[in-house]
C-alpha positions in Angstrom: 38.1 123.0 100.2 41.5 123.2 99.3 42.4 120.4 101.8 39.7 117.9 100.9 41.1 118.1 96.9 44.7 118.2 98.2 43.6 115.4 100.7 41.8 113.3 98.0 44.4 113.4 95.5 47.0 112.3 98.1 45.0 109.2 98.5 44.0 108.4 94.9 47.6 108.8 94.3 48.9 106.8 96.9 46.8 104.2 96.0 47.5 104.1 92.4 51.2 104.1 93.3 50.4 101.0 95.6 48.7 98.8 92.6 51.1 100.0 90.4 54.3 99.3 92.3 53.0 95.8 93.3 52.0 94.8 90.0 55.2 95.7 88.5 57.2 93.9 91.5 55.5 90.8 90.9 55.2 89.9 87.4 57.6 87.4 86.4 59.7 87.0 83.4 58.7 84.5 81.5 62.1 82.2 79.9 62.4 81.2 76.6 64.8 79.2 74.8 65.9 77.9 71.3 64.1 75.1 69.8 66.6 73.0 68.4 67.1 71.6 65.2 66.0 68.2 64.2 69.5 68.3 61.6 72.1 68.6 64.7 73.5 65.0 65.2 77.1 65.7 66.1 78.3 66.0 70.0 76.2 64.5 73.0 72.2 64.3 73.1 70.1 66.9 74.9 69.6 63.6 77.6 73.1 62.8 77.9 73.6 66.9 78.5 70.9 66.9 81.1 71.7 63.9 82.6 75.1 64.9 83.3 73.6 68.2 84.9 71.8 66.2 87.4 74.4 63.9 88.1 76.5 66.6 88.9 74.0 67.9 91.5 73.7 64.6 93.0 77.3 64.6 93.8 77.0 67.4 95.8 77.6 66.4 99.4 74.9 68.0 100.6 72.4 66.4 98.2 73.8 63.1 98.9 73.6 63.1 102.7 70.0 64.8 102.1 69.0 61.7 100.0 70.3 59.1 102.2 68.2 60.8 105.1 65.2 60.1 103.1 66.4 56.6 102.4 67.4 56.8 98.9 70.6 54.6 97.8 72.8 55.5 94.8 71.7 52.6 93.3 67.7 53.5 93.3 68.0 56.9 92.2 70.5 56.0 89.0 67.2 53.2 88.2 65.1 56.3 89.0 66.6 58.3 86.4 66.9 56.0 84.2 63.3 55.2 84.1 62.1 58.7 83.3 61.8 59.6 79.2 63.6 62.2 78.1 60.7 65.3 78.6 61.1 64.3 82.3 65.0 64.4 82.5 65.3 67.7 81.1 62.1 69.5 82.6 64.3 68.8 86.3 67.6 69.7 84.5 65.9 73.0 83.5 64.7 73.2 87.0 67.9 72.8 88.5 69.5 75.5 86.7 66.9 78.1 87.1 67.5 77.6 90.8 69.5 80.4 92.3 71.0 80.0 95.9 69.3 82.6 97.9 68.2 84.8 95.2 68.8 87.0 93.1 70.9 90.4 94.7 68.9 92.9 91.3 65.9 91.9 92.3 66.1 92.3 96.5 68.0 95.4 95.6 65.0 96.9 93.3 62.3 95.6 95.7 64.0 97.4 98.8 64.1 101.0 96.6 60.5 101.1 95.8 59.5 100.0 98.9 61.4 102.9 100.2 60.4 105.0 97.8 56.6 104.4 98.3 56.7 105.1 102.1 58.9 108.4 101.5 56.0 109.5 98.8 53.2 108.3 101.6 54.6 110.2 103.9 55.3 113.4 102.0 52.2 113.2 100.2 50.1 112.7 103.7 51.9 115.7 105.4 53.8 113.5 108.1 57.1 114.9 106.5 57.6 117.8 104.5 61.0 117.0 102.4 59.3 118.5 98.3 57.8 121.7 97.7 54.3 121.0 96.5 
């Protein structure tokens, strides 16, 4: 009798240590930001700010031979941009700095500990190894 509880718990825990490690791993932060004044009229617009973000991506060489694969002058994406209103410009500025090349470390880092963590608890609550004195 003392097996099946011991062998119950083991799997009620586990799987409450499953749901609860993958919910926390994949909930998302959600970014906020100022909302700026209406007063502030000195220094460049929020357009001119974001359009200057994206022109410096386009520069990138990469970008531009990746454009030009896909048939896209200089030309055609400065008429492009300069047909979208100003919602549009800074919704792909905010996109392009939110991008992060290849991740970030924190989070691969914190995802690789609790996976470990839940197979070492698995296996030490299932009997495979017998590293904690229960």
């Amino acid at each position: 009798m003392k097996f099946f509880k011991r062998f119950c718990f083991n799997r009620i825990f586990i799987c409450y240590l499953t749901v609860a490690f993958s919910v926390v791993s994949f909930a998302s932060s959600a970014p906020a930001m100022f909302i700026p004044s209406p007063h502030e009229g000195h220094g460049p617009s929020q357009r001119e700010v974001d359009l200057q973000q994206i022109q410096k991506l386009l520069e990138s060489k990469l970008i531009q031979e990746k454009l030009t694969q896909l048939g896209l002058g200089r030309e055609e994406i400065e008429l492009r941009l300069q047909k979208l209103d100003d919602g549009q410009i800074h919704q792909i500025a905010a996109q392009i700095s939110a991008l992060e090349a290849g991740g970030s470390t924190a989070e691969v880092i914190i995802i690789i500990v609790l996976v470990g963590l839940i197979v070492f608890l698995a296996l030490e609550l299932t009997g495979v190894i017998d590293v904690l004195p229960w």
